[in-house]
C-alpha positions in Angstrom: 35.2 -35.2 -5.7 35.6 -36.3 -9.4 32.7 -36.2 -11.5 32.3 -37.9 -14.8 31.0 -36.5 -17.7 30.3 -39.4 -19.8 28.6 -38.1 -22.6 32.0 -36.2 -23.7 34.2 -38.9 -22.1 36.0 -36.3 -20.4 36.4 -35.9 -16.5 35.2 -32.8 -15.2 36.9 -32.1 -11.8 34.5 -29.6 -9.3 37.1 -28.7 -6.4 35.5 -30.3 -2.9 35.1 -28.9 0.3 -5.8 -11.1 -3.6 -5.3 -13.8 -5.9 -5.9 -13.1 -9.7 -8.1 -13.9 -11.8 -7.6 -14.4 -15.8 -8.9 -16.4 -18.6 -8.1 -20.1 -19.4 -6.1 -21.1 -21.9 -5.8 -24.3 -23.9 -2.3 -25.4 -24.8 -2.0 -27.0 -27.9 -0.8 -30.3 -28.3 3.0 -31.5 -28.1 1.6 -33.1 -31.8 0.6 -29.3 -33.0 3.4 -27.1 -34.1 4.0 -24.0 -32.3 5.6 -20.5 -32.2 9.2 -20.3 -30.7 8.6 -18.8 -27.2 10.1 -18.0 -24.2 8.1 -18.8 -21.2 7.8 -20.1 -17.6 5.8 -23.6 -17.0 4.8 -23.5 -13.4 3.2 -27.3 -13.5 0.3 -27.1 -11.4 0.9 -29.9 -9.0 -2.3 -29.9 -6.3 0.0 -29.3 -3.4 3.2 -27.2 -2.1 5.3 -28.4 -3.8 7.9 -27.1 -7.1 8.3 -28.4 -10.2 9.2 -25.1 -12.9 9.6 -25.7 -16.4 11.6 -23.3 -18.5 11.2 -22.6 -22.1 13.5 -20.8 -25.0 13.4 -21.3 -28.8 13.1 -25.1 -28.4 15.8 -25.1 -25.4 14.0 -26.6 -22.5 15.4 -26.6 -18.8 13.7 -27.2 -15.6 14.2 -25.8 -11.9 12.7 -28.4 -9.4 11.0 -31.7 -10.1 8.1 -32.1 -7.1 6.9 -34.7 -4.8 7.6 -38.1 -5.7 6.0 -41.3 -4.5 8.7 -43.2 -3.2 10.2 -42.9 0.1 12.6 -45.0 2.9 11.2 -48.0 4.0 13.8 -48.3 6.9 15.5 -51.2 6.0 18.7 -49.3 5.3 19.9 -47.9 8.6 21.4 -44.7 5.7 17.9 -44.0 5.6 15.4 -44.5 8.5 12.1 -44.1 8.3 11.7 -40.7 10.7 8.0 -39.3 11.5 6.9 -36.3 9.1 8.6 -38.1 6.0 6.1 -37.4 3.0 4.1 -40.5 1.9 1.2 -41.6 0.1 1.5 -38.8 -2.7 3.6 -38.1 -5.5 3.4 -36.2 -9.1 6.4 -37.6 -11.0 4.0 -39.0 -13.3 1.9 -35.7 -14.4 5.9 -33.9 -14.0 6.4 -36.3 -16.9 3.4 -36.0 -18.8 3.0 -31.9 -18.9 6.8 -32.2 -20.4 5.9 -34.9 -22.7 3.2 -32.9 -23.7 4.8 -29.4 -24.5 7.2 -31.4 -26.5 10.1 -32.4 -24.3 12.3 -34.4 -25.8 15.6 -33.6 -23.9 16.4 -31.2 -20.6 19.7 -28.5 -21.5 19.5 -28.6 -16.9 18.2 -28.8 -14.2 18.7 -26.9 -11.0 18.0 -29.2 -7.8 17.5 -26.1 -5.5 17.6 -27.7 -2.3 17.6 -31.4 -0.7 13.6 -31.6 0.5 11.6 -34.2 -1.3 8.5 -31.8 -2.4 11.6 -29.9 -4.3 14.1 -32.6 -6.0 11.5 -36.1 -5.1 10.9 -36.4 -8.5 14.3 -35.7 -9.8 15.4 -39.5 -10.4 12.5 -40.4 -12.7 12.8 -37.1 -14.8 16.3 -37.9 -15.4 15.6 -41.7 -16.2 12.5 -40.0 -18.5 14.5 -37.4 -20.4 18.2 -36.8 -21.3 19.7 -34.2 -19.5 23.0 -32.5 -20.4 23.7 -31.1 -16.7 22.7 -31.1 -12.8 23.2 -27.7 -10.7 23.1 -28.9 -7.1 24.2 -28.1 -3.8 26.2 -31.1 -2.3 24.4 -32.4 0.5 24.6 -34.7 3.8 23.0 -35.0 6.9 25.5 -34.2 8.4 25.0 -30.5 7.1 22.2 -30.1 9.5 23.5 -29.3 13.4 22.7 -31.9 15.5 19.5 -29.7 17.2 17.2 -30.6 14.1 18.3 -34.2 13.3 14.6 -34.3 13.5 14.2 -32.2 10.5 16.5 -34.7 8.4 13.5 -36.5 6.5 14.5 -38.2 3.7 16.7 -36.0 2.8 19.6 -37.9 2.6 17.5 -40.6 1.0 16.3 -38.3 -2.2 20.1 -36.4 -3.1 21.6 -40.2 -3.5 18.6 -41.3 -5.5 19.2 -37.9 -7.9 22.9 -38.4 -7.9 22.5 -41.9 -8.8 20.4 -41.0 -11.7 22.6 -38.2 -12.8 25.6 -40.8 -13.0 23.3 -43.9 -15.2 22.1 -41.3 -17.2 25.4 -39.5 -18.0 24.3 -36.4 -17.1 27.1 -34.1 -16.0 27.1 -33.1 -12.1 27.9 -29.5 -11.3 28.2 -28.8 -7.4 30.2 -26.9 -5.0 29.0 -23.5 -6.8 30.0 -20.9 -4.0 33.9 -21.6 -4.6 35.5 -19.1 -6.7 36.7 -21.5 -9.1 33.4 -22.5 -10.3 32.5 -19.2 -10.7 31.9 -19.8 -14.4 29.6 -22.2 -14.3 26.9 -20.1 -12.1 25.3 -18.0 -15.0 24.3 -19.1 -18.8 21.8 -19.3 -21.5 18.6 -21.5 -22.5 17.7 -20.0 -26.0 16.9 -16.0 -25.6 16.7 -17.0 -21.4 20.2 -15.6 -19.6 20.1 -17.8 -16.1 22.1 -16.3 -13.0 21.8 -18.9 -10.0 21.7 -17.1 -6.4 22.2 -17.5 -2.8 24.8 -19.8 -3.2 27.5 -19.1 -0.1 28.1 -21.7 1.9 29.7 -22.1 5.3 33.1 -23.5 5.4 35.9 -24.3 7.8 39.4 -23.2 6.7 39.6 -26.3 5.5 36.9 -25.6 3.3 34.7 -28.1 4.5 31.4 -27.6 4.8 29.8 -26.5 8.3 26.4 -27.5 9.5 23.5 -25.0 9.0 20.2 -24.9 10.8 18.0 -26.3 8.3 18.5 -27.1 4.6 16.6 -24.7 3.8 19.6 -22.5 4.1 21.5 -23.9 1.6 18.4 -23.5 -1.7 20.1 -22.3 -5.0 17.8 -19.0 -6.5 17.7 -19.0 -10.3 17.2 -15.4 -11.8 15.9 -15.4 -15.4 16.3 -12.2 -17.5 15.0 -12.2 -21.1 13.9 -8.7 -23.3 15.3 -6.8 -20.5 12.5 -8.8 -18.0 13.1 -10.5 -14.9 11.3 -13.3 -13.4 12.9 -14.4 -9.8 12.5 -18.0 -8.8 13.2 -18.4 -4.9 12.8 -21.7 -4.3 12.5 -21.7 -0.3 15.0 -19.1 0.6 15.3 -18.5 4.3 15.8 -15.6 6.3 17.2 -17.2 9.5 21.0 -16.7 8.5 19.8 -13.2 6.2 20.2 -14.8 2.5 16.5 -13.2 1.9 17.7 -9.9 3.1 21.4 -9.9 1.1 19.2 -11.4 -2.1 17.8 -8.1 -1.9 20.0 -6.2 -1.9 22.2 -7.7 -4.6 19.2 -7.3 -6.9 18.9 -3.6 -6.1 22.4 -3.0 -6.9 22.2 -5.1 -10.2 18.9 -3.6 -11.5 18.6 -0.6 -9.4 19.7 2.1 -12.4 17.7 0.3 -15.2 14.8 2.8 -16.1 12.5 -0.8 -16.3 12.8 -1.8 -12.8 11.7 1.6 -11.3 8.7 1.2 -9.0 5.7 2.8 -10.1 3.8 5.3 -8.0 0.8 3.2 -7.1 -0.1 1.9 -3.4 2.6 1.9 -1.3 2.6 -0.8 1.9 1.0 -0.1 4.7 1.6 -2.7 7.7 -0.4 -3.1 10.8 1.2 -3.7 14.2 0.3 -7.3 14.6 -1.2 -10.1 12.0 -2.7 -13.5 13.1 -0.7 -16.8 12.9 -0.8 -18.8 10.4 -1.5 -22.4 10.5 -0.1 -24.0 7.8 -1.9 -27.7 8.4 -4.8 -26.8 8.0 -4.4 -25.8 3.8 -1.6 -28.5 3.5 -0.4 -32.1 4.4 3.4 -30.9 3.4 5.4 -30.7 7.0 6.9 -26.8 6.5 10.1 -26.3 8.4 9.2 -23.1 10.9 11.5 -21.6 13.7 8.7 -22.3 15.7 9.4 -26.4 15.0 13.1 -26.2 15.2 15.9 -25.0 16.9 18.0 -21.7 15.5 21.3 -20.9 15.9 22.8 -17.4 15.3 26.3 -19.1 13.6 27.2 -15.3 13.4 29.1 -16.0 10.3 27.2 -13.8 7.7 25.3 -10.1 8.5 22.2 -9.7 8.6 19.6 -6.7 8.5 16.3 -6.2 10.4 14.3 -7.6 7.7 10.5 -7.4 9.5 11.1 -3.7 8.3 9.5 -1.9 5.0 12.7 -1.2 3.1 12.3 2.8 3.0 15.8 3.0 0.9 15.9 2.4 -2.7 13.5 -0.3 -4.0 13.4 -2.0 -7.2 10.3 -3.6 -9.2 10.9 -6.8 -10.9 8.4 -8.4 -13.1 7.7 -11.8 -11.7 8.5 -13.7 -8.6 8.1 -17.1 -7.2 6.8 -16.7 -3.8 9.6 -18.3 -1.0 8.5 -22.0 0.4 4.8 -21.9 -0.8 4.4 -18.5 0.4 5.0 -19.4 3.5 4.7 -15.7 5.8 8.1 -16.7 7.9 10.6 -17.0 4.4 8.6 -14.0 2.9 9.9 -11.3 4.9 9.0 -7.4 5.0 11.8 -6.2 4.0 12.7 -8.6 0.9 8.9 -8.2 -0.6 8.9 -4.4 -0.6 12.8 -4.0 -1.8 11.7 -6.6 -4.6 8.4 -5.6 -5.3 7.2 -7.6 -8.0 4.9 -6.9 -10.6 3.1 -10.2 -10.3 4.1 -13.5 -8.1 3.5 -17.1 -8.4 2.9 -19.4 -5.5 3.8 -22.6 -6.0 0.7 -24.3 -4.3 -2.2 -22.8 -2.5 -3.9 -19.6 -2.8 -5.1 -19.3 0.9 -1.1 -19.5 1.7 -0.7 -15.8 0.6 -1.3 -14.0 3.9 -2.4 -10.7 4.8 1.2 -9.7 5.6 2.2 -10.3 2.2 -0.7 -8.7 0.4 -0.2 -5.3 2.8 3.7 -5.6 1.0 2.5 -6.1 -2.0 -0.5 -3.9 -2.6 0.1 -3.9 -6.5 1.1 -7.5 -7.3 -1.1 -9.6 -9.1 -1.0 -13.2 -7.5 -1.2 -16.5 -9.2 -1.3 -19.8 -7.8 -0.3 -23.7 -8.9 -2.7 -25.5 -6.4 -5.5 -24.5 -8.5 -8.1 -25.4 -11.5 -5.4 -25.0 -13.9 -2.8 -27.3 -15.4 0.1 -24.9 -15.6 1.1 -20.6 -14.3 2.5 -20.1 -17.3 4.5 -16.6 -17.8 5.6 -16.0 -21.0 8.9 -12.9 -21.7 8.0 -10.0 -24.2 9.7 -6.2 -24.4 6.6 -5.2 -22.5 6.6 -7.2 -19.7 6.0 -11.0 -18.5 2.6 -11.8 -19.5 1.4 -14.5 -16.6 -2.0 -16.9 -17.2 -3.2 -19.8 -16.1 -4.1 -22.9 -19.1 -5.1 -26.2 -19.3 -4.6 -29.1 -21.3 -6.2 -31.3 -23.9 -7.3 -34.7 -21.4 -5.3 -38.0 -22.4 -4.5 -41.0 -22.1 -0.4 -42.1 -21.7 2.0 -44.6 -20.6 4.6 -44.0 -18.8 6.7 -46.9 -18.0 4.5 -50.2 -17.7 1.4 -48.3 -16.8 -1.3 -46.5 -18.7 -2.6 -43.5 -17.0 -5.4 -40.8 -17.6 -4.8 -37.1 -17.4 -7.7 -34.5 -17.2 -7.8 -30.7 -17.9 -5.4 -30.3 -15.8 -3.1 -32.5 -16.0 -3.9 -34.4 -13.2 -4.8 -38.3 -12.6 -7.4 -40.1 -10.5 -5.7 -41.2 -7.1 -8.2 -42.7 -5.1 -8.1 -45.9 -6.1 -11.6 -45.8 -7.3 -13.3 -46.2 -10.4 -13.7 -43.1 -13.2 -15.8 -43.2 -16.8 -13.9 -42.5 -19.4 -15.8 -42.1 -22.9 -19.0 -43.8 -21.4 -16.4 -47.0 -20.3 -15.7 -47.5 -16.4 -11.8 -47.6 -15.4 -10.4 -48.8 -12.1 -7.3 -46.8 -11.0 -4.2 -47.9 -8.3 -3.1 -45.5 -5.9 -0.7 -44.0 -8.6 -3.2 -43.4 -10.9 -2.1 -46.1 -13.5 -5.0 -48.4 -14.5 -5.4 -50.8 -12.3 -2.9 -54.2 -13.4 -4.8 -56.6 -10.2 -7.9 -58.4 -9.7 -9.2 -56.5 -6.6 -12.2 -55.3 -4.9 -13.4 -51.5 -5.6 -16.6 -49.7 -3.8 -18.4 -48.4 -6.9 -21.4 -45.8 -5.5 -21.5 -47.8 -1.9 -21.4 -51.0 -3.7 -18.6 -53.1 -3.9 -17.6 -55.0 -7.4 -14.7 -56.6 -8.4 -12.3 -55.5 -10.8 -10.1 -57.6 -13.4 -7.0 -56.9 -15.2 -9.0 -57.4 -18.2 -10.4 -54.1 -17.7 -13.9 -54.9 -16.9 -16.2 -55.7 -13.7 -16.9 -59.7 -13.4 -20.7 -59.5 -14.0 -23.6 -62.8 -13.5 -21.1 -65.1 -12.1 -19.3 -66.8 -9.2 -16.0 -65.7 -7.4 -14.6 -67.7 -5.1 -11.5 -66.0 -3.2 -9.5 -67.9 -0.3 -11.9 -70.7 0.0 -15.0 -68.1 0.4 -17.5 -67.9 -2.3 -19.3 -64.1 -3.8 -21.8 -63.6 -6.4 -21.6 -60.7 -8.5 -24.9 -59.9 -10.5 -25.8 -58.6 -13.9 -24.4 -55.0 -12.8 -21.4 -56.3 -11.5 -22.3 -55.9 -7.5 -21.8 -58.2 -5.1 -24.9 -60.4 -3.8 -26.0 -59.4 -0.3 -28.9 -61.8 1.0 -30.9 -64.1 -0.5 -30.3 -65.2 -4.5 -31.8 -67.1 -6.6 -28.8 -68.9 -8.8 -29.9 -71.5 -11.3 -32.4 -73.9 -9.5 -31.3 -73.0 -5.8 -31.2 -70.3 -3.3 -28.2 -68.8 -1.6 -28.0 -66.5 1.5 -24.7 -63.9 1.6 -23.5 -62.1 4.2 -23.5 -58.2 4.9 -19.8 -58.8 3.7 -20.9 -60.7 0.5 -19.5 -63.7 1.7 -22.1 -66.6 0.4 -23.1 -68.6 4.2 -22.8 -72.0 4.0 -23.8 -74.8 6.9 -25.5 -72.3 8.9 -29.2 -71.1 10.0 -30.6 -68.0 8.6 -33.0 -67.5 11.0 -35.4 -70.3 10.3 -33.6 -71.7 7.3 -31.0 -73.7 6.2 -28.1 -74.0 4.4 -26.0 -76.8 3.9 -22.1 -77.0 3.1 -22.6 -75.9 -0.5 -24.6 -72.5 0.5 -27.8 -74.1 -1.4 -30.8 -73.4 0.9 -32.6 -77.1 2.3 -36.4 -76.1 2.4 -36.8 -79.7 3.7 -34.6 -79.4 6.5 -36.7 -77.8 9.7 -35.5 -76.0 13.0 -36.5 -78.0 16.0 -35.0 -77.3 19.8 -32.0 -75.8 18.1 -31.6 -79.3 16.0 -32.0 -79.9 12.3 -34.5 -82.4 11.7 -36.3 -83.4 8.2 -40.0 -82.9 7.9 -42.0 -86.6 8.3 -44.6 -85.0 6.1 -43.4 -83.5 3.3 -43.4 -80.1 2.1 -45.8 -78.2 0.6 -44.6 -75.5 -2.0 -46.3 -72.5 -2.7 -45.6 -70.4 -5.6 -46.2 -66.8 -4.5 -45.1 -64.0 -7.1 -43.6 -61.0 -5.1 -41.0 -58.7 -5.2 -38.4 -60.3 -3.2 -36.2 -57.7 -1.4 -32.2 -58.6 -1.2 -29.6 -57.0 0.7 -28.0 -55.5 -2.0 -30.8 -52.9 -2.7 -32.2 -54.4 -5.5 -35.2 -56.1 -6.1 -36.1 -59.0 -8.5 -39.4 -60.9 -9.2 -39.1 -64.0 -8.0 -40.6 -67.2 -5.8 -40.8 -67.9 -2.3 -40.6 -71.6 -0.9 -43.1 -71.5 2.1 -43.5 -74.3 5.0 -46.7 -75.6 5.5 -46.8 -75.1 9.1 -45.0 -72.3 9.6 -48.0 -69.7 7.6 
């Protein structure tokens, strides 16, 4: 496949075929001028899902770009709409906002590890957000998956054409097809004083060199290794062990850094493992469908060797200074044998704490353990000679648009979701289910009471609405009327809906066509009938209690013969 490059006008050609506690930290402002740094953004998104920032002398790159809101309708047989597809959440918006405000302007790369929509969702706004100068990504179809997990397809195909589309309108190169040896100089380089080695990246291939279907994509996730001051930080991505890439990872680490006095494990704890540890059940801390070999089928292709990796590695072990915990932390991808070969100093999980299981902790008695799904905007780990320093921060809350919509973002980066309504600076704000202000007139339930919201930005207060024929009153607080009300010189009944009654009997009482209660106008045998004898009108003054909660002084109109 060709690629363009359009931004040289050349043509590039890529040959087919216990978790830790620490202080808070406030970053400054993308307006405030800061020290040149190098340092790892993990954005807290609240969920399993990736989205890494990296940071060098004013170089910025990014590994991952997290959920997204959009997703396949179904309309396009290309992309059905198959069951466990993620909907109804997204973070491209606080993605674009935590880079806006550490001072993005442009992206050197990104890496899209792996075709899975809580990895690379978000990767078509970022790219239509910021320049970018190139993509790393594995090429990808569904066809790459054997036919046993169709089921496991997603949207997969659906997200790696909405990236690639991006990449080519934005003119961002396209770099793929990294296991063949003749792109062997594109798989390591530099972002400021970051060098950038990207891993696990064989592939299997026909003698054709076509590529051959794997179990899950899973298989396929590109592992970016980040050295800086002699440190290492590891990110994983969600490396799987099914066809051994967690186990030759490993291994190709310990021969790299094995001799280098830095890496030496210290003589702390070493792991003890018990026999048997209780299953996990990953629904229960997270809506994101994982992909377990208990919920698919596995092959053994036989292609590559693998090692027994539910052993302690008893050979020679390395210490690295920070790792990304593989998928989430999930206990299947994080085996025995790859945590205590690796050994990390301190690890990152990129959503919840509760994910890091008691497995994991017994292989990695000395790591400190930070997570993204937390009260925290960012894990950010910065490089020094000493070590990598990790803490968690939060931000300055603010308002920004992105696109056509202007959105709020708290402490931690995040926006309000729910649809509801949220004071800001002692004034009320209705928000859509992306977080944006809210651009309709709609109905919102405000403290179990409903009011109705317009794109003016306000409640309609002391008035009429009249929606699809059927009339509400909101009152001086904005609510809507619910039973009797006084409006101007006549009374009005509405319904436990709001809805104001009209040509109907309350009880003894009628209303006529225009909702106005007719005091004159009597129940007799079922029949409306007026009353030969007049009324007579008493003036009582009580507290006249309405549906709505409230109560108002006020008249009642009282028969003379029915008191």
């Amino acid at each position: 496949m060709i690629y363009i490059n359009c931004k040289a006008r050349k043509i590039k050609k890529i040959v087919a075929a216990g978790i830790a506690t620490a202080s808070i930290w406030m970053l400054p402002s993308s307006t405030e001028a800061a020290p040149q740094e190098t340092k790892i953004h993990f954005i807290s998104l609240n969920s399993a899902t990736d989205a890494i920032l990296l940071e060098s002398n004013g170089h910025y790159g990014l590994v991952d770009f997290g959920e997204d809101w959009d997703y396949p309708d179904g309309t396009d047989s290309r992309y059905p709409l198959r069951s466990g597809i993620t909907k109804g959440v997204g973070y491209e918006q606080q993605v674009i906002h935590y880079l806006k405000s550490q001072g993005v302007e442009k992206l050197d790369f990104c890496v899209a590890t792996h075709s899975h929509s809580d990895h690379i969702g978000g990767g078509d706004e970022i790219l239509d957000a910021f320049p970018t100068d190139r993509l790393y990504i594995n090429r990808y179809d569904d066809s790459y998956i054997v036919k046993e997990n169709e089921f496991h397809l997603w949207d997969n195909q659906y997200i790696y054409d909405d990236i690639i589309d991006a990449a080519n309108r934005n003119n961002t190169e396209i770099i793929t097809d990294l296991d063949l040896e003749e792109n062997t100089e594109y798989r390591s380089f530099t972002l400021g004083d970051m060098s950038i080695d990207l891993m696990n990246l064989q592939r299997r291939r026909d003698k054709n060199r076509q590529i051959l279907p794997v179990v899950d994509e899973n298989e396929n996730c590109i592992v970016t290794k980040i050295t800086a001051y002699g440190r290492t930080a590891l990110l994983t991505a969600d490396i799987d062990p099914t066809e051994g890439d967690t186990g030759r990872l490993a291994n190709q680490l310990i021969e790299e850094l094995g001799d280098l006095p830095q890496y030496q494990p210290e003589n702390r704890a070493e792991p003890e493992l018990k026999e048997e540890y209780p299953k996990e059940n990953y629904k229960a801390v997270s809506a994101t469908v994982f992909d377990l070999p208990e919920n698919r089928v596995v092959k053994d292709t036989g292609v590559f060797e693998k090692i027994d990796e539910t052993q302690i590695n008893t050979g020679k072990r390395i210490s690295i200074d920070l790792m990304k915990m593989a998928h989430h932390s999930n206990d299947w991808n994080n085996t025995t044998y790859f945590l205590t070969s690796l050994n990390p100093k301190a690890v990152v999980i990129t959503g919840y704490e509760t994910s890091f299981t008691e497995r994991e902790r017994d292989c990695l008695p000395n790591s400190k353990v930070y997570a993204t799904a937390t009260d925290s905007a960012a894990v950010i780990s910065e490089f020094h000679d000493s070590g990598i320093k990790t803490r968690y921060v939060k931000l300055s809350p603010e308002w920004m648009k992105i696109d056509d919509g202007w959105y709020y973002f708290d402490e931690n980066g995040r926006t309000f979701t729910d649809e509801s309504v949220h004071e800001i600076d002692g004034k009320p704000y209705c928000f859509d289910a992306k977080g944006a202000v809210e651009k309709e007139n709609r109905w919102v339930k405000v403290n179990g009471k409903w009011k109705y919201w317009l794109v003016t930005g306000e409640f309609q207060k002391d008035s009429w609405l009249k929606l699809n024929d059927v009339s509400y009153y909101l009152d001086e607080q904005g609510n809507v009327v619910i039973g009797w009300k006084q409006i101007d010189d006549s009374w009005y009944y509405f319904n436990e809906d709001g809805t104001m009654a009209t040509d109907s009997w309350i009880g003894e009482d009628y209303v006529d066509v225009s909702g106005a209660w007719k005091p004159e106008i009597l129940k007799e045998n079922g029949c409306p009938q007026e009353e030969s004898g007049g009324i007579a009108i008493v003036t009582e003054a009580i507290q006249h209690q309405i549906g709505n909660g409230l109560t108002e002084s006020g008249t009642i109109l009282m028969r003379r013969a029915g008191w």
